[in-house]
C-alpha positions in Angstrom: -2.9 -15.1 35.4 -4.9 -16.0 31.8 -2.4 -18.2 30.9 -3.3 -20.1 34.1 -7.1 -19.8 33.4 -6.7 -21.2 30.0 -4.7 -24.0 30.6 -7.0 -25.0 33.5 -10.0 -24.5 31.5 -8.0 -26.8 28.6 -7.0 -29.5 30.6 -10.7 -29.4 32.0 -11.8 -30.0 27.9 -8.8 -32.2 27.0 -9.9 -34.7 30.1 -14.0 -34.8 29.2 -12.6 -35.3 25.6 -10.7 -38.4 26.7 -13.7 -39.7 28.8 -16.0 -39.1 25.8 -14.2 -41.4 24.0 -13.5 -44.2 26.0 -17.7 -44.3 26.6 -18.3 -44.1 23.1 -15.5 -47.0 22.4 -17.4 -49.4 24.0 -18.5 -52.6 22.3 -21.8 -54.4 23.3 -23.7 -57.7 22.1 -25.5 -58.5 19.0 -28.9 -60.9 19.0 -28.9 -63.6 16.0 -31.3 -62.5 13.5 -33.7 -65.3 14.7 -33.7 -63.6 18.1 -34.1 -60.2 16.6 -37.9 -59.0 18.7 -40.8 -57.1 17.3 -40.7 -54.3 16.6 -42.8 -50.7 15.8 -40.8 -47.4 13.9 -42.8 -44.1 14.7 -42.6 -41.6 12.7 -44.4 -37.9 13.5 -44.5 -35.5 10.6 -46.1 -31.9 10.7 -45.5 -30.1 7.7 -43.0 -32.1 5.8 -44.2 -31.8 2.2 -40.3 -31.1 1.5 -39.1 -34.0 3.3 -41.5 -36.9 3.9 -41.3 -38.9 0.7 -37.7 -39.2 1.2 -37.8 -40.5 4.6 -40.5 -42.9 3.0 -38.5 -44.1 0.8 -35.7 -45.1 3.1 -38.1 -46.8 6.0 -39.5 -48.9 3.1 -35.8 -50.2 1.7 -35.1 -51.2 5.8 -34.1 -54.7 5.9 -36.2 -56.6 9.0 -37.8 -59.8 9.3 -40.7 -61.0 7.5 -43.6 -60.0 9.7 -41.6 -58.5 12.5 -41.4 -55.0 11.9 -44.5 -52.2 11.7 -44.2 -48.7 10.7 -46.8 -46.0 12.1 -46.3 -42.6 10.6 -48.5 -39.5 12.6 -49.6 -37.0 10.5 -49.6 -34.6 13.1 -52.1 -32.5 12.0 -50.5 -30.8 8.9 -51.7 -27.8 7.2 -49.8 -28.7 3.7 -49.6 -31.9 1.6 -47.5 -34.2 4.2 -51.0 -36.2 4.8 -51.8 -36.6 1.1 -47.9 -38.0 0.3 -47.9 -40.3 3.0 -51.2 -41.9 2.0 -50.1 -42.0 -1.7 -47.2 -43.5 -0.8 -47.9 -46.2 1.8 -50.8 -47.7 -0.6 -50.6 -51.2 -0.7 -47.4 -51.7 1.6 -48.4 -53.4 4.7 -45.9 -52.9 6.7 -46.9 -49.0 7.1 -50.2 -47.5 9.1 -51.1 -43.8 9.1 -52.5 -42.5 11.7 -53.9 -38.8 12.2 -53.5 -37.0 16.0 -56.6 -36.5 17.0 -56.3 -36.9 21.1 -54.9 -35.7 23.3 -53.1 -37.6 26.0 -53.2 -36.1 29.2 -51.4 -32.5 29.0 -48.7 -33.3 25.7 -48.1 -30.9 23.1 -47.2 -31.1 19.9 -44.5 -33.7 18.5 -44.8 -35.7 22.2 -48.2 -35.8 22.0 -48.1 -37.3 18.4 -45.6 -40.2 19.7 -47.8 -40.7 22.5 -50.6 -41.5 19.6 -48.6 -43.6 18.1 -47.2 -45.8 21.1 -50.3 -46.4 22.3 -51.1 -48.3 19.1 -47.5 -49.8 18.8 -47.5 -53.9 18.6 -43.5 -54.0 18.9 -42.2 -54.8 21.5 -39.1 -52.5 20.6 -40.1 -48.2 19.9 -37.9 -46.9 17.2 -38.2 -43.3 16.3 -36.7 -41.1 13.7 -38.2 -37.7 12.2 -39.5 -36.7 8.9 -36.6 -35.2 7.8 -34.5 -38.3 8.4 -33.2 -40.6 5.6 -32.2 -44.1 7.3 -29.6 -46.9 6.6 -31.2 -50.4 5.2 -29.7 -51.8 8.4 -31.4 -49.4 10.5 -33.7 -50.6 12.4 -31.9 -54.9 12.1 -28.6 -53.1 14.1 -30.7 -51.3 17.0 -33.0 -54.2 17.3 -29.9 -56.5 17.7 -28.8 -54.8 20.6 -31.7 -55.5 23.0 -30.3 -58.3 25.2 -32.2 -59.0 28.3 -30.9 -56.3 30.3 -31.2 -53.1 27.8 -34.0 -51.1 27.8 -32.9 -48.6 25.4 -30.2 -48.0 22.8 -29.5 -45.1 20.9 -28.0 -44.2 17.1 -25.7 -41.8 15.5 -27.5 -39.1 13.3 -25.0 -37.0 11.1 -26.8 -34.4 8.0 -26.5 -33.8 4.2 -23.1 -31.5 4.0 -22.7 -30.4 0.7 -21.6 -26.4 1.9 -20.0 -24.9 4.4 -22.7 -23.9 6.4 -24.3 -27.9 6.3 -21.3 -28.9 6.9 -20.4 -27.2 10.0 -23.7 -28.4 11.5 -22.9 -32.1 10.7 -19.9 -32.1 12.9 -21.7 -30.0 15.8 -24.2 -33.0 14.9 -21.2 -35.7 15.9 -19.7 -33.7 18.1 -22.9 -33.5 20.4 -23.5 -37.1 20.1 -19.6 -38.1 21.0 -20.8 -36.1 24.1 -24.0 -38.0 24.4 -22.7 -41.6 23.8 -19.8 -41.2 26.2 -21.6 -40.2 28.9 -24.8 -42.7 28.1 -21.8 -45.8 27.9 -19.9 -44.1 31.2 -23.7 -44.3 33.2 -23.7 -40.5 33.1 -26.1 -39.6 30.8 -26.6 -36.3 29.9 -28.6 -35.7 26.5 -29.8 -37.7 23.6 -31.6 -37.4 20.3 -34.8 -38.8 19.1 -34.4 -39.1 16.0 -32.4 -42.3 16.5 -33.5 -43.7 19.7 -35.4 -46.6 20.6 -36.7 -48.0 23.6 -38.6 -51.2 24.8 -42.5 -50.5 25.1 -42.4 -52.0 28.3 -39.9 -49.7 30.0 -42.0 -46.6 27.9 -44.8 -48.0 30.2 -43.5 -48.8 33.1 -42.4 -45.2 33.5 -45.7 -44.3 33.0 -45.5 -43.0 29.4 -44.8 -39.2 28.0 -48.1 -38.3 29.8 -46.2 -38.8 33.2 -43.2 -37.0 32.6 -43.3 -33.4 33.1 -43.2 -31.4 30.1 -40.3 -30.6 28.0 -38.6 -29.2 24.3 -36.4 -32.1 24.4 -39.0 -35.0 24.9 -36.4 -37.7 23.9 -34.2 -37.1 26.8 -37.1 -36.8 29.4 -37.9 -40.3 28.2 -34.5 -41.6 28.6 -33.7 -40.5 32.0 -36.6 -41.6 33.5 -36.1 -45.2 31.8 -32.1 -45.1 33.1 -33.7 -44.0 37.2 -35.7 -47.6 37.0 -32.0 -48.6 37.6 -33.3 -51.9 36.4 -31.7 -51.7 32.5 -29.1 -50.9 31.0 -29.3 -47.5 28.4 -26.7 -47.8 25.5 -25.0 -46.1 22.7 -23.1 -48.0 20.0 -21.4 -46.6 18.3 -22.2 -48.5 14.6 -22.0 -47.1 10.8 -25.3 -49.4 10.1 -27.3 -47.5 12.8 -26.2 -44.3 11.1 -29.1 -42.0 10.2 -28.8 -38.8 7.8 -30.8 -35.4 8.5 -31.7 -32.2 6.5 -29.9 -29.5 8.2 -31.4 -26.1 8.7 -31.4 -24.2 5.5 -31.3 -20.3 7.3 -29.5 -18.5 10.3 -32.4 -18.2 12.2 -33.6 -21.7 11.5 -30.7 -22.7 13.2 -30.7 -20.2 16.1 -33.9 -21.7 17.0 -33.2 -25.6 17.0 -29.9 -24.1 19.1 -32.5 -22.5 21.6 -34.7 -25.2 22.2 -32.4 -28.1 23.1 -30.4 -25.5 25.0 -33.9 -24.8 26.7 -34.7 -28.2 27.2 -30.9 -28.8 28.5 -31.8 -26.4 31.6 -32.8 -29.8 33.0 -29.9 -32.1 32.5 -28.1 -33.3 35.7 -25.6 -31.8 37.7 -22.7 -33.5 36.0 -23.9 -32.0 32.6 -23.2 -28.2 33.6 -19.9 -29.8 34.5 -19.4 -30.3 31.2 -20.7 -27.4 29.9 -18.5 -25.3 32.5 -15.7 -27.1 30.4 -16.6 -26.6 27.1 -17.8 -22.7 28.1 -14.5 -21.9 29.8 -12.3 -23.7 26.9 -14.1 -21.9 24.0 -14.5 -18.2 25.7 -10.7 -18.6 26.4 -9.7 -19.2 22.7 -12.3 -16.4 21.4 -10.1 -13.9 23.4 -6.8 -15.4 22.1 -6.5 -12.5 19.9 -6.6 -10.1 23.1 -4.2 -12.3 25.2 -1.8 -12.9 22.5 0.9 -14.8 23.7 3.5 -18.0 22.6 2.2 -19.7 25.1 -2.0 -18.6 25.1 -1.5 -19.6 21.3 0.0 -23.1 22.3 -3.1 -23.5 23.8 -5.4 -22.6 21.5 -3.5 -25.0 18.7 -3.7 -27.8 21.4 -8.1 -27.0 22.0 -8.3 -27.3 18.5 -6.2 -30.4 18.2 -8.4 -31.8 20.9 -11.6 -31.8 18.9 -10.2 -32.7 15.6 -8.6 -36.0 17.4 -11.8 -36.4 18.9 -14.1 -36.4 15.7 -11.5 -37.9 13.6 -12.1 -41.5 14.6 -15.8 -41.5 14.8 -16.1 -40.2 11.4 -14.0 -42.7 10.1 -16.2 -45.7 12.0 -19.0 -44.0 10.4 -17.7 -43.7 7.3 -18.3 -39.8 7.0 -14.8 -38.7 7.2 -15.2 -36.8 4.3 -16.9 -34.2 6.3 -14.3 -33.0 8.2 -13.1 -30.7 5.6 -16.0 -28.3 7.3 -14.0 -29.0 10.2 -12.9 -24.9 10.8 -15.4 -24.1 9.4 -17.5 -26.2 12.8 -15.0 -24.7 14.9 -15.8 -21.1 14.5 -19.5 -22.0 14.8 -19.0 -23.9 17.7 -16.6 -21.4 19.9 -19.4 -18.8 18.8 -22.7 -20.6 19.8 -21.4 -22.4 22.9 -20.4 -19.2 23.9 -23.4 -17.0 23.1 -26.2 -19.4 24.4 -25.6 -19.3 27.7 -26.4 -15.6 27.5 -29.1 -15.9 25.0 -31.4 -18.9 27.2 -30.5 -16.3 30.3 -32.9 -13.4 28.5 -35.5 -15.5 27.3 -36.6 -19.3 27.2 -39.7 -18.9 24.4 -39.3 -21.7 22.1 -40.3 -21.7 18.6 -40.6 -25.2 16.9 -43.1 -26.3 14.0 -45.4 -23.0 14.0 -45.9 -23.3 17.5 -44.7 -21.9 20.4 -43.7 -22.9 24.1 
């Protein structure tokens, strides 16, 4: 009877697996660099003292344009050194403006509230948005822009983190892995998450979908955005998947550092649409079935649980290698025992309470 449940719940995984990669194959157009559009990076820092300079230093090495390309950093409202850094650093560089939150647009908190500050003051015609934390590729912001064609409204980037221990390293992949997940389903028409620390969007669409201040209020203000951009039904939402586009991260240095980023997007995943608990029914069933191997030992139960495993690995395998991060799948069981832990604990966890903790402040 187990046996049965397993290999149900496995060739539930091992399908979603397949799908997942045949969206996040898919190949779209470039523009020519002469058709490449204007376009603003928004950047909203609270706190960074630790992390900010780097990210500085990266936006300013991005290759764009002459005069095309504008970068508006939000200090929102930090109580350490992040506002003095920024301004030291973005002295006599034109293409960066600081700007302080100060407003408040309509009811946003927080980091949506400080994006909102700086879109209303964006002159690109293309929003790109990364976080303080973030160290981006030269080619950043040249490979998203060259994927607006007429017809897309917004298109998204692979974001992997600094893995130089076990417990980085694991959270790289999980990184990857989530966003396999993300660009299949974006690329199938299905979308079910994204990230915003590489996403971008036309201004236009923001507006037309009357802005963050019209969207009702969530942890995961990226993918609020994004869904309500993809129901205009009148653009096409994309995902390439492209090493230049590729963005690096600090991961969470503590246990519960991580236990909280884990509860708010879970929190803010409450909303995803129906075919997104599908997948999480999957990926649930598949993992809660191979932590109980050891209680249902049998040849065949442990068949199973090779072949799960298999499944990821021949899942990550080739997008690491497109994104030239292969070498990080040496944390790859190290990943796997984080992820058969967490996917099945937060379920339970989001079920006793939804208070999120992000930034000092509390939701």
């Amino acid at each position: 009877m187990f046996e049965i449940i397993f290999l149900i719940a496995v060739c539930g995984y091992f399908i979603q697996s397949v799908l997942f990669i045949i969206g996040t194959s898919k190949i779209f157009k470039h523009l020519n660099e002469d058709q490449l559009p204007n376009a603003t990076i928004i950047v909203a820092a609270r706190n960074e003292e630790k992390n900010i300079t780097r990210c500085l230093k990266s936006l300013d090495g991005l290759i764009y344009p002459k005069g095309k390309l504008e970068i508006i950093i939000v200090d929102d409202r930090s109580t350490d050194s992040t506002g003095s850094i920024i301004d030291n650093f973005i002295s006599g560089k034109p293409r960066f403006k600081k700007i302080i939150t100060k407003k408040e647009i309509g009811r946003l908190k927080g980091k949506t509230n400080a994006l909102a500050n700086g879109i209303e003051i964006a002159g690109g015609e293309i929003i790109l948005t990364t976080d303080a934390d973030c160290e981006v590729n030269p080619r950043w912001a040249y490979t998203i822009a060259s994927y607006y064609q007429d017809d897309v409204a917004a298109v998204n980037g692979f974001t992997t983190q600094v893995a130089d221990n076990a417990f980085s390293g694991m959270q790289a992949i999980d990184f990857i892995y989530l966003l396999i997940a993300a660009a299949g389903t974006i690329n199938l028409r299905e979308p079910i998450s994204c990230i915003g620390n590489n996403m971008s969007y036309r201004k236009s669409a923001y507006l037309e979908v009357g802005g963050y201040e019209n969207l009702p209020f969530s942890v995961t203000e990226d993918f609020n955005l994004l869904k309500a951009i993809y129901k205009l039904k009148k653009y096409k939402v994309i995902y390439p998947l492209d090493r230049d586009s590729l963005i690096t991260s600090i991961p969470c240095k503590t246990y519960k550092e991580l236990y909280r980023q884990k509860k708010r997007w879970s929190v803010g995943g409450i909303r995803v649409p129906l075919r997104g608990y599908f997948i999480m029914v999957w990926g649930f069933s598949a993992n809660l079935c191979l932590l109980l191997t050891p209680l249902f030992f049998s040849q065949v139960w442990l068949y199973l649980a090779v072949f799960k495993i298999a499944v990821d690995f021949l899942l990550l395998y080739p997008v690491h290698k497109i994104l030239g991060i292969q070498r990080n799948l040496k944390y790859f069981f190290n990943f796997q025992i984080y992820y058969i832990i967490y996917v099945v604990a937060i379920p339970f966890v989001i079920a006793v309470s939804r208070k999120v903790i992000w930034k000092g402040r509390e939701y």
